[in-house]
C-alpha positions as CSV (number, residue, x, y, z in Angstrom):
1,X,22.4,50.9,-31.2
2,X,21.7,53.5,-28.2
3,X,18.4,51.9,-27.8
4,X,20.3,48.2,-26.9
5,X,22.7,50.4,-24.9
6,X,20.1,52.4,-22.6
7,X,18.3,49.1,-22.5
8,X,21.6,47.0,-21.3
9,X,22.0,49.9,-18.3
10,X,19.0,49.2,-17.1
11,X,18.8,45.4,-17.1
12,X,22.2,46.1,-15.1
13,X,20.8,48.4,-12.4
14,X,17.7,46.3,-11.9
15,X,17.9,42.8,-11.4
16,X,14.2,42.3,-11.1
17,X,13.4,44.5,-14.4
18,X,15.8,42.0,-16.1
19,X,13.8,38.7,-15.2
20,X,10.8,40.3,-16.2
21,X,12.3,41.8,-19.7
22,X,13.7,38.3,-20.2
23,X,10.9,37.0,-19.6
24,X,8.4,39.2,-21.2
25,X,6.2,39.8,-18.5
26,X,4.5,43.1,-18.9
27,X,5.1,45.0,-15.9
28,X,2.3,46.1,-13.6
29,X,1.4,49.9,-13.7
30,X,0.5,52.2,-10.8
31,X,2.3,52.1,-7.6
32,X,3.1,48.7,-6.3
33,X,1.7,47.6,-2.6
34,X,3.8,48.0,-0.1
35,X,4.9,45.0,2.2
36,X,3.1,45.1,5.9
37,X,6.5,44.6,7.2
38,X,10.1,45.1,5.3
39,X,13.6,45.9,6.6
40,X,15.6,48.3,5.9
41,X,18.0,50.7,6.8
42,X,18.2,54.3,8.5
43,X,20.9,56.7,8.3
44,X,21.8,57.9,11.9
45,X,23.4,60.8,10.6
46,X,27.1,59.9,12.0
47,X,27.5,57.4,8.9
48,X,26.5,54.5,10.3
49,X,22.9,52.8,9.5
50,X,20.8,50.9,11.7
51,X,17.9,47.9,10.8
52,X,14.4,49.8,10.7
53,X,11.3,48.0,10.5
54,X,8.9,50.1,8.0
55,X,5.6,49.1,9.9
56,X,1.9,48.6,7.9
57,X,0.3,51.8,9.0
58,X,-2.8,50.9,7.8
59,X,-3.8,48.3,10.2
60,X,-2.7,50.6,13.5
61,X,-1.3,54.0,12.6
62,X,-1.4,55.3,16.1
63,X,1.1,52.5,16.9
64,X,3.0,52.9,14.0
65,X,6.4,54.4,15.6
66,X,6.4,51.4,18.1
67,X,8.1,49.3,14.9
68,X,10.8,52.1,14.3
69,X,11.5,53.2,17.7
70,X,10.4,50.2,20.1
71,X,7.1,50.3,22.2
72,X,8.7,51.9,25.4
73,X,10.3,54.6,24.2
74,X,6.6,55.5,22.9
75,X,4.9,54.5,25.2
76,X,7.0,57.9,27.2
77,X,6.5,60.1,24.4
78,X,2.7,59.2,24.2
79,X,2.5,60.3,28.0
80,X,4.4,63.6,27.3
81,X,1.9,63.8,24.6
82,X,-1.3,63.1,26.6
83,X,0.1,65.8,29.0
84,X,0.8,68.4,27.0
85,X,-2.6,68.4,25.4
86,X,-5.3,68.3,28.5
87,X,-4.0,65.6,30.5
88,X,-2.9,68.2,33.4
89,X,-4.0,68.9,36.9
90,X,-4.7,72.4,37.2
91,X,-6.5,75.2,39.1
92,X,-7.3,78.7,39.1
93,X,-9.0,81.2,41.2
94,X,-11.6,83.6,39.9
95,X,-12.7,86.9,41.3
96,X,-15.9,87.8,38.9
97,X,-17.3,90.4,41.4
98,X,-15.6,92.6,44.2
99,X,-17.4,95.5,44.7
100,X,-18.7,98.6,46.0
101,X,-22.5,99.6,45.8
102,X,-24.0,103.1,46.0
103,X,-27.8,103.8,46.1
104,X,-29.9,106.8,48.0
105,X,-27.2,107.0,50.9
106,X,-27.2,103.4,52.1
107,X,-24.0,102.0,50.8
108,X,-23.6,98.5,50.0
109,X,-21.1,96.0,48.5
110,X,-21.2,92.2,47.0
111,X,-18.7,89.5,45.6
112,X,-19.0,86.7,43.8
113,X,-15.8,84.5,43.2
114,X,-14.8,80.5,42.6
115,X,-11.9,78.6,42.6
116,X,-11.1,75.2,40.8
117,X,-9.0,72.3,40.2
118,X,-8.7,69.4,38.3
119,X,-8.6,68.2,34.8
120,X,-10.6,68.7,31.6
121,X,-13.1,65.8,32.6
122,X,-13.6,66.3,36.5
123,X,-13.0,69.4,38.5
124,X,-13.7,70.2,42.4
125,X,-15.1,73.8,42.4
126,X,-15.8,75.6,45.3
127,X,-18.4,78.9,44.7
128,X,-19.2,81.9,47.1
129,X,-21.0,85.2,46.6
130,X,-22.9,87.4,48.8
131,X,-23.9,91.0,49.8
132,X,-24.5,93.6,52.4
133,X,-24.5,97.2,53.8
134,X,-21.8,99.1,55.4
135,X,-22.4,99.3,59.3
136,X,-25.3,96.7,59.3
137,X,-25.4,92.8,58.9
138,X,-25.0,91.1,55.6
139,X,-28.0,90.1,53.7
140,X,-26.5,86.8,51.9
141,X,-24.0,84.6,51.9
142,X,-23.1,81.3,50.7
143,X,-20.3,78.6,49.6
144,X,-20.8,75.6,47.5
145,X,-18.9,72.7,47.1
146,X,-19.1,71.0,43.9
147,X,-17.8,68.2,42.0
148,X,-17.7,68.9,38.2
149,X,-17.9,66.8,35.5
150,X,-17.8,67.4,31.4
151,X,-20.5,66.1,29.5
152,X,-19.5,67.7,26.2
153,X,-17.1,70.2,24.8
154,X,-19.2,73.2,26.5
155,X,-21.1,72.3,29.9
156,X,-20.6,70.6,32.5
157,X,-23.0,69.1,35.0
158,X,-22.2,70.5,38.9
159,X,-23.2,68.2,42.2
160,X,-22.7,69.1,45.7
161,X,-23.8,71.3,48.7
162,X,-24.0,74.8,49.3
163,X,-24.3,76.4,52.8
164,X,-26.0,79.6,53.8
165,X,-23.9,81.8,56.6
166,X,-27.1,84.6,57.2
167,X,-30.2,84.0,58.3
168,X,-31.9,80.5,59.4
169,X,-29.3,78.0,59.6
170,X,-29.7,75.9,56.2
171,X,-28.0,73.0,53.8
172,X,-29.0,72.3,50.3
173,X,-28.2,69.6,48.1
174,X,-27.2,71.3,44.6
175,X,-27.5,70.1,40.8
176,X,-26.7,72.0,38.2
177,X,-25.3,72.8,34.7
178,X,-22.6,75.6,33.7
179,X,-21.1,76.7,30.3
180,X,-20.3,78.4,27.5
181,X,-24.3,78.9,25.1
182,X,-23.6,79.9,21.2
183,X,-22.4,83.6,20.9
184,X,-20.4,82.7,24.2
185,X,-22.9,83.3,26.6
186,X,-21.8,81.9,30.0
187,X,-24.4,80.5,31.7
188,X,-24.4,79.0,35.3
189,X,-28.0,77.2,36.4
190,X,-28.7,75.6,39.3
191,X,-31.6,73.5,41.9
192,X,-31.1,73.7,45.4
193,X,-32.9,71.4,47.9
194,X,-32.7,72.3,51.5
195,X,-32.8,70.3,54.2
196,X,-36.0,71.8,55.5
197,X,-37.8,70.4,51.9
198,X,-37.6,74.2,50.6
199,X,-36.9,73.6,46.5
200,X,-35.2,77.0,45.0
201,X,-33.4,77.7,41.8
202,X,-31.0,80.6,40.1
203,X,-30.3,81.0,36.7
204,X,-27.1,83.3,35.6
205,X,-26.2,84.4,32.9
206,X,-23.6,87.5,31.2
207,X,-21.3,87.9,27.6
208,X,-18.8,90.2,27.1
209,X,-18.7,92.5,24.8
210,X,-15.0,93.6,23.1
211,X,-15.3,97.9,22.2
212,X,-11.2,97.3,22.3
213,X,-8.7,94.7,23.4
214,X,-8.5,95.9,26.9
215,X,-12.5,97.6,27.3
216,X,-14.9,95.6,27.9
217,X,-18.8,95.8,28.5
218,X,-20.7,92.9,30.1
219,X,-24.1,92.7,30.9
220,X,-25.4,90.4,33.4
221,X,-28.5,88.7,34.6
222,X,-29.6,86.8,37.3
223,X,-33.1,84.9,38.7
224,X,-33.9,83.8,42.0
225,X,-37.2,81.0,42.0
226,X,-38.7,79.1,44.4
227,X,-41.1,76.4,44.6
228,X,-43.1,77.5,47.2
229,X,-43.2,80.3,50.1
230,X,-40.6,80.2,52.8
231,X,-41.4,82.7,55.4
232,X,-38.8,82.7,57.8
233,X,-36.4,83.7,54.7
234,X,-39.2,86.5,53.0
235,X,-39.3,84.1,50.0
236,X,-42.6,84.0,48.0
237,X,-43.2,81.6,45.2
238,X,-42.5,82.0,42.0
239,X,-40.0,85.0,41.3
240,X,-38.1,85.7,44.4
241,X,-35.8,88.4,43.0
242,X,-34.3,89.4,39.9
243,X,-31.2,91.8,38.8
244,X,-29.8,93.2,35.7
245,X,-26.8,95.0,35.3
246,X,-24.0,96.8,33.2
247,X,-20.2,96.5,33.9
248,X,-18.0,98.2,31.8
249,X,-14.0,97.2,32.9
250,X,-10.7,98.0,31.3
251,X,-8.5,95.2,31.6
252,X,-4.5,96.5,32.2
253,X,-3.8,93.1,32.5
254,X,-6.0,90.0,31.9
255,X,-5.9,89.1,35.3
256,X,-6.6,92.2,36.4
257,X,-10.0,94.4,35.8
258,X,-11.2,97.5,37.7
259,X,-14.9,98.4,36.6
260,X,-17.8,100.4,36.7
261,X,-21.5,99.9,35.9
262,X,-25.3,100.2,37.2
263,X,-27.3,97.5,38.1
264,X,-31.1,97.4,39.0
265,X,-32.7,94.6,41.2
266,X,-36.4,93.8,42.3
267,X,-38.6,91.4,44.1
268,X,-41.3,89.0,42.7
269,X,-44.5,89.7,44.0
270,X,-44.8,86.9,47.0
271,X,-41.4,88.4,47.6
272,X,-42.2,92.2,47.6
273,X,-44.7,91.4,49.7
274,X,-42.8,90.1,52.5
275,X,-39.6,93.4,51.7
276,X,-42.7,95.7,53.0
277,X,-43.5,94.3,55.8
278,X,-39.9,94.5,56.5
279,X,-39.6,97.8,55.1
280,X,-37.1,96.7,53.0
281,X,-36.7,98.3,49.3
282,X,-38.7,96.2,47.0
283,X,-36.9,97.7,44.3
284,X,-33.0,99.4,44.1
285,X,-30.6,100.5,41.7
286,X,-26.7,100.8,42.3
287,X,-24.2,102.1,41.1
288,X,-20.8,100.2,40.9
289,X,-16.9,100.2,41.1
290,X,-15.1,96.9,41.6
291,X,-12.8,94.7,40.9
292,X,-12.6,91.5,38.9
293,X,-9.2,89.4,38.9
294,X,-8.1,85.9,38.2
295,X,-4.7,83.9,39.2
C-alpha cells in the first residue's frame, strides 16, 4: 500500500513520468541532452520573472550571453573587457642610467633613458644615451626613433632611425630585436646602417639580481661591432669597444633608484689603435653613482 501511494505522488508531480510508467517505456539513464534553445524564466530578484533564452553553448560559447542579455549590451561589456585586459594606450618614461663617472681625475658622466607609447602589439619608442667629461665636449650621443612591434610574448622587433649629435654628421637606418631571454635577461640588439654605407651593430644585455625587496645588483654588458673601418669616427673593424659593469641600487620606491657600481670598458684592437693615436685611454675603469627612475 505505501508503495501504490509514493508511486501515485509521483505520477502526479510528473506528467511526463506518468506517460512513460503508463506506458512502460523504460526510462533512459544518464543525464538527458539539453535543448540548443529552450525558454524559460529568470527571477529578477523584485518578484517578477522575465523570458530567458538558455542558449547552446556548445556551438559558440563566447557568444553565449548575447541569448540572455541581447547582443548589444555585450557587445559594451566585451569592449570593457578587451580594455581592461591589454587593449589600452599607454606610455611610460624610463631613466635606466643617469650618472656620474669617476676615474684617475678626469670625471665623466653618461645616460641612457627611453620613453614609449602604445599598446601591447605596436609601440613608438624613442631611445637616447650618451657620455662625456666634465669641462670638455661629449664623446657620444644619439636618439632613435622606432616603431615597435610584438612578434611573441617576449621580443619585439624595433625599425627606425637613429641620429648621432657628436662627431661627423650621420643617419642610420636601424633594425633590431629587444626582450626579456629565459632567467629574465633583457636584451636589446641592434644593426645600424648609415647613410655613408658604414654597417655597425650593439648588443645589450643586463639581469637583476634580488639580495632584498628593495636591493638590487645588476650587471650589465654591452658590444660595439663594425663591419669595416671608419676613420673619421676612430672605428676599427670587428670589436669597436666593449664595457662591463656592476650596479648595485636600493630602490625606496620602484620608481625611484639611486646606485652605485664599477664599470670597466676597452677598445677592440682596430679601435685601440686609432684611441693612441688620439691619445685617448684605450682602456678605463669608473666608478659610479646615479640614478635610475621610471614614471
Amino acid at each position: 500500500m505505501k508503495m501504490l501511494i509514493v508511486l501515485a505522488a509521483v505520477v502526479a508531480a510528473s506528467p511526463a513520468l506518468a506517460q512513460q510508467a503508463g506506458s512502460g517505456v523504460a526510462m533512459p539513464k544518464g543525464p538527458a541532452k539539453p535543448e540548443p534553445m529552450s525558454m524559460q524564466h529568470m527571477d529578477m530578484g523584485d518578484g517578477s520573472a522575465q523570458p530567458t533564452t538558455t542558449p547552446d553553448t556548445a556551438t559558440d560559447p563566447a557568444r553565449a550571453a548575447d541569448a540572455v542579455w541581447g547582443a548589444d549590451a555585450m557587445r559594451a561589456s566585451r569592449e570593457e573587457l578587451r580594455e581592461g585586459m591589454g587593449g589600452q594606450t599607454l606610455g611610460k618614461v624610463m631613466i635606466d642610467r643617469l650618472e656620474y663617472q669617476a676615474h684617475d681625475g678626469r670625471d665623466g658622466y653618461a645616460w641612457e633613458g627611453q620613453v614609449w607609447y602604445g599598446g601591447d602589439i605596436d609601440k613608438l619608442w624613442i631611445k637616447s644615451e650618451g657620455e662625456g667629461t666634465f669641462g670638455g665636449k661629449a664623446e657620444q650621443a644619439e636618439v632613435q626613433v622606432l616603431w615597435s612591434h610584438a612578434v611573441g610574448p617576449w621580443f619585439d622587433v624595433q625599425t627606425g632611425i637613429r641620429h648621432d649629435f657628436v662627431g661627423p654628421d650621420r643617419t642610420h637606418a636601424v633594425v633590431g630585436v629587444q626582450g626579456l631571454l629565459p632567467y629574465e635577461f633583457e636584451a636589446n640588439a641592434a644593426i645600424f646602417l648609415s647613410d655613408k654605407g658604414d654597417l655597425t651593430a650593439r648588443v645589450e644585455g643586463d639581469v637583476d639580481q634580488r639580495i632584498t625587496q628593495r636591493l638590487i645588483l645588476q650587471p650589465r654588458a654591452e658590444l660595439n661591432l663594425s663591419a669595416q673601418d671608419i676613420r673619421e669616427l676612430g672605428v676599427g673593424a670587428g670589436l669597436d669597444k666593449a664595457e662591463i659593469g656592476l650596479r648595485l641600487r636600493y630602490e625606496f620606491a620602484r620608481e625611484f633608484a639611486p646606485y652605485i657600481g664599477i664599470s670597466h670598458g676597452w677598445r677592440g684592437a682596430e679601435s685601440a689603435d686609432y684611441a693612441r693615436a688620439r691619445r685617448d685611454d684605450v682602456a678605463t675603469t669608473n666608478f659610479v653613482v646615479g640614478l635610475r627612475a621610471w614614471f
